[in-house]
C-alpha positions in Angstrom: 145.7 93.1 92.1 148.7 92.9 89.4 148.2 95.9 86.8 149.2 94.1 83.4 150.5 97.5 82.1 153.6 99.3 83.5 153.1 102.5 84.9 155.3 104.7 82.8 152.8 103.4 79.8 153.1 106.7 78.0 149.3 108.7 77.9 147.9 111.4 75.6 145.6 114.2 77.2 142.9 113.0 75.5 143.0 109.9 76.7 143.6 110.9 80.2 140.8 113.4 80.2 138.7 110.6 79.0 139.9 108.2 81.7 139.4 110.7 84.4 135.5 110.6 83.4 135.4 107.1 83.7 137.8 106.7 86.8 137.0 109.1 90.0 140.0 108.2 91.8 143.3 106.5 90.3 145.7 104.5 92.3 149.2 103.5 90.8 151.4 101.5 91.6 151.2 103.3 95.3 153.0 102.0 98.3 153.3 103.7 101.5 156.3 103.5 103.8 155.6 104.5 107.5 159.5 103.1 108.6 160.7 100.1 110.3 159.2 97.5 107.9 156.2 98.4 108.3 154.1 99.1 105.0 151.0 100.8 104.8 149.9 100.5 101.2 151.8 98.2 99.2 151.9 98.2 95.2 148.2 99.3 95.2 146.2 99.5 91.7 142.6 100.5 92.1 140.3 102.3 89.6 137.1 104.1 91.1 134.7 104.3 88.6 132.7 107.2 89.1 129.0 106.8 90.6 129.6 103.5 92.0 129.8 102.2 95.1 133.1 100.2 97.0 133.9 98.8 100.1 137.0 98.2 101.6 137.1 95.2 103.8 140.4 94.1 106.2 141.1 93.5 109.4 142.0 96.5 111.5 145.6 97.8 110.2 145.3 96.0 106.6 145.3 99.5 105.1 142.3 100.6 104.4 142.2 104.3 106.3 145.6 104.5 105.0 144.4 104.1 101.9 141.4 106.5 102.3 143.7 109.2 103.5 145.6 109.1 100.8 142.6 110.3 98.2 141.6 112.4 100.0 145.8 114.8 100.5 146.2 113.3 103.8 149.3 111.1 103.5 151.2 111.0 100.2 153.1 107.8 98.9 156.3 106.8 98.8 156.4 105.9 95.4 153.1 105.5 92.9 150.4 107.9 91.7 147.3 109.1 93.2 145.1 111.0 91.1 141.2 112.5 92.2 139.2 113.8 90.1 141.4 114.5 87.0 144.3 116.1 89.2 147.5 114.4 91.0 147.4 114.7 94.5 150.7 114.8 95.2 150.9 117.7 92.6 149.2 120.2 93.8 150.1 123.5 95.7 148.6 123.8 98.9 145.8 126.0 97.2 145.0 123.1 94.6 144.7 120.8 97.4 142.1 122.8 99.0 140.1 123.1 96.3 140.2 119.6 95.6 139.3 118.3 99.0 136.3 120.3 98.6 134.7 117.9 96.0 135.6 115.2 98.7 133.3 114.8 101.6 134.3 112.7 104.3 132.1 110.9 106.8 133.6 109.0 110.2 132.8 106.3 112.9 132.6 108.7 115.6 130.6 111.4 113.6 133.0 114.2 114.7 130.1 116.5 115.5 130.2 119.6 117.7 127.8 118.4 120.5 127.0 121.9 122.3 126.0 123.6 119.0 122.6 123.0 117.2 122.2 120.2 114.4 121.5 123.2 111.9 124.5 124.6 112.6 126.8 121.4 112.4 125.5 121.1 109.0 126.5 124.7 107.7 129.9 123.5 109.0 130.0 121.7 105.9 130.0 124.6 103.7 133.1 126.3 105.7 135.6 125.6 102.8 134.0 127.8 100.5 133.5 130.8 103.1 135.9 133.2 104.2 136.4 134.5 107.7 134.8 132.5 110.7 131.8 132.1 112.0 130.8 131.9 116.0 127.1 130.8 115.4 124.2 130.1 113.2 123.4 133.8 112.0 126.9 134.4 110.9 126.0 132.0 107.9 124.6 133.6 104.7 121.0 132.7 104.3 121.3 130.9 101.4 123.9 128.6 103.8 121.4 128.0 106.2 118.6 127.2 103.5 120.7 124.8 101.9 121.7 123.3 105.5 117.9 122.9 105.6 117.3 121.1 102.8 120.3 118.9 103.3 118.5 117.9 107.0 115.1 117.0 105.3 116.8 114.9 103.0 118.5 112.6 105.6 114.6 112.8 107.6 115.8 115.3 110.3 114.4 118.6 109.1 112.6 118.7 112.2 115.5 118.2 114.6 117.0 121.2 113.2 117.5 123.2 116.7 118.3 120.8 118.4 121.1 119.9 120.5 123.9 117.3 118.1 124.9 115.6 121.1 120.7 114.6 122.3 120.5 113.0 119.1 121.0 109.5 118.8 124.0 107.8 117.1 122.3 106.9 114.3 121.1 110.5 113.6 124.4 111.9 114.4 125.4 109.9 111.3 123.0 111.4 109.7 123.7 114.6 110.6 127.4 113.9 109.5 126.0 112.9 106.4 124.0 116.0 105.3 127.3 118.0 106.5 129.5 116.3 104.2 126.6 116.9 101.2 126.8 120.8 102.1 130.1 120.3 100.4 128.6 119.0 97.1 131.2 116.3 96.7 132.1 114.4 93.7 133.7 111.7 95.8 132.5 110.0 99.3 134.8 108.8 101.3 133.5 107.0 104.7 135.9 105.3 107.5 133.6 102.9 109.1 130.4 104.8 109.0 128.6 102.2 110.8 131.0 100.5 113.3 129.4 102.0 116.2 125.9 101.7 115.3 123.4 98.9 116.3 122.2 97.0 113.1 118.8 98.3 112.5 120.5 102.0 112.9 123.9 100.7 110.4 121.1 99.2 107.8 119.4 102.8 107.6 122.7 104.6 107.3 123.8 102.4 104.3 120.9 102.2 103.0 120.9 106.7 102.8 124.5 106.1 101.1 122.7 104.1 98.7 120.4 106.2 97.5 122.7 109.0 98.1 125.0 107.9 95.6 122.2 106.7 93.3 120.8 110.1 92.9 123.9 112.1 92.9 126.0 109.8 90.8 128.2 110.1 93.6 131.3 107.9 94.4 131.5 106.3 97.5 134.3 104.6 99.3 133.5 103.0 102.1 135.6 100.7 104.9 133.3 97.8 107.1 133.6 95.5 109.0 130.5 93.9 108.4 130.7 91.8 105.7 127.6 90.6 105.0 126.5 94.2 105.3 129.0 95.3 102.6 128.1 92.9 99.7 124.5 94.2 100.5 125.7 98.0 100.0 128.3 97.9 97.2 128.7 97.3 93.9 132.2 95.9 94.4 134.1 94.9 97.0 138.2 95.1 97.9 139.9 93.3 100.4 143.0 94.6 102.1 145.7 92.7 103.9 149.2 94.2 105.1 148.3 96.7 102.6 147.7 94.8 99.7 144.8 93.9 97.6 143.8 90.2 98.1 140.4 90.4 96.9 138.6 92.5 94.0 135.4 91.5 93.1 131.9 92.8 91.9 129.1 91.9 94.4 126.3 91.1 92.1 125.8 87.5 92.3 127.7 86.5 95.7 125.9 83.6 97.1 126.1 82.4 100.8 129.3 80.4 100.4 131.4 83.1 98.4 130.2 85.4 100.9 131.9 83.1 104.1 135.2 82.8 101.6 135.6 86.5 101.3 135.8 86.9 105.1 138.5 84.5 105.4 140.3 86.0 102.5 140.4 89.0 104.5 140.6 87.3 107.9 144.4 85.8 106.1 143.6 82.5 105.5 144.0 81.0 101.7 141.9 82.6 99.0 143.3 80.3 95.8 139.7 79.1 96.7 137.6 82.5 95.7 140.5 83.6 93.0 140.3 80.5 90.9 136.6 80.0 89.8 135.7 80.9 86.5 133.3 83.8 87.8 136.0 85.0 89.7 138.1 85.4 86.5 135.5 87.1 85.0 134.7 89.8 88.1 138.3 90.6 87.9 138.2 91.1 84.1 135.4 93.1 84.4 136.7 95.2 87.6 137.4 99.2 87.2 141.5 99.2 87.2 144.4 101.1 87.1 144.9 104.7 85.3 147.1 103.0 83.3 145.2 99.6 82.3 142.6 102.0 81.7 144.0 103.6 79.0 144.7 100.5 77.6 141.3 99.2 77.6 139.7 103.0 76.3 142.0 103.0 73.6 141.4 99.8 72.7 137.2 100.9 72.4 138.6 103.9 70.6 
């Protein structure tokens, strides 16, 4: 996606502040050089509106972990800007960074759940950032931990495989589990690395559709990165596809028919999308698309 503005596009506080509401995450202009040729991100502008919903789609290596591990501190860019939540990420003392990454839950493909240890106590895991000291089991977390693990469990439907063992559960409820661990945080953003990639489809389809209502109720961003494709247009509000580490396809899923749906996929699969990218609707889902920081401003001060 080509950002119209240039990135040294000079921005009052005001207007950033006000930017920062509309935009959860920023990406400018970032490209990520791992050496040898080999590009991770490249010249990447995205805008996250905040409460909404993305997916990343792209073959495996096109960028799109890369790209998540970049909002959330994990890799920092070679060049570009990445801001979260009103704050620059590659900014920030270590101590900022924390405290940032606890407004960012995380969710993965293979749960990362301790499978010994009870569900209960996997989801107080989640609220470990805000505690000091350790703690070696379930009664070491304050009460009010444990209560809020509670209510996190009946939320996702598995209040009542609270004692239980993480690793008797089945994948789907691991997920599950992974997600009520990542809500102890109470995140602002979402961030989820192919939540679903190792679930059957009945088990995948009641997984997104918790993220859904998740994020409806919360206002909560989420980005996400499928596979499934048809799955995605079903879950999102918009969808991105990657490939080498560049955007090749930015478009809002309301209204994607059969057809547009088997285009995307070879977008993404590499084969020519002059196809999608030159309808008139396509024009206007890119018009309409969250951007960069800095096309942002344009477009609030212009309503200003």
């Amino acid at each position: 996606m080509t950002d119209s503005h240039s990135a040294s596009r000079p921005t009052t506080p005001e207007l950033q502040r006000e930017i920062d509401r509309i935009y959860a995450v920023q990406l400018d202009h970032v490209t990520k050089d791992f050496g040898g040729g080999v590009l991770g991100l490249d010249d990447v502008n995205l805008g996250f509106r905040t409460g909404r919903i993305s997916v990343l789609l792209g073959l495996s290596g096109s960028g799109k972990s890369t790209l998540l591990r970049h909002i959330n501190g994990l890799h920092t860019p070679a060049s570009g800007r990445v801001r979260v939540l009103g704050q620059d990420m590659d900014k920030l003392r270590r101590s900022e960074l924390k405290s940032v990454r606890r407004d960012i839950g995380v969710i993965f493909q293979s749960f990362n759940l301790v499978g010994p240890m009870s569900v209960l106590e996997n989801v107080c895991a989640g609220a470990l950032g805000s505690l000091r000291g350790p703690r070696i089991t379930l009664m070491m977390y304050p009460k009010a931990v444990r209560r809020g693990a509670l209510e996190k469990l009946d939320r996702v439907g598995l209040a009542d495989r609270a004692y239980q063992r993480a690793d008797t559960l089945s994948g789907g409820q691991q997920q599950r589990v992974a997600i009520a661990r990542a809500l102890m945080q109470q995140p602002k953003v979402l961030l989820a690395d192919e939540p679903v990639a190792s679930l059957d489809p009945v088990s995948a389809h009641d997984v997104i559709d918790l993220l859904r209502q998740i994020s409806a109720e919360d206002d909560l961003t989420v980005i996400a990165s499928l596979h499934q494709v048809e799955l995605a247009i079903d879950f999102a509000d918009r969808i991105i596809g990657l490939r080498t580490g560049q955007v090749v396809l930015d478009r809002a899923t309301a209204g994607l028919s059969a057809e547009e749906t088997s285009q995307i996929y070879s977008s993404v699969s590499g084969t020519d999308i002059a196809e999608v990218g030159s309808s008139d609707d396509a024009n206007i889902a890119r018009a309409q698309m969250p951007k960069t920081g800095t096309e942002a401003a344009a477009r609030v001060g212009a309503y200003r």
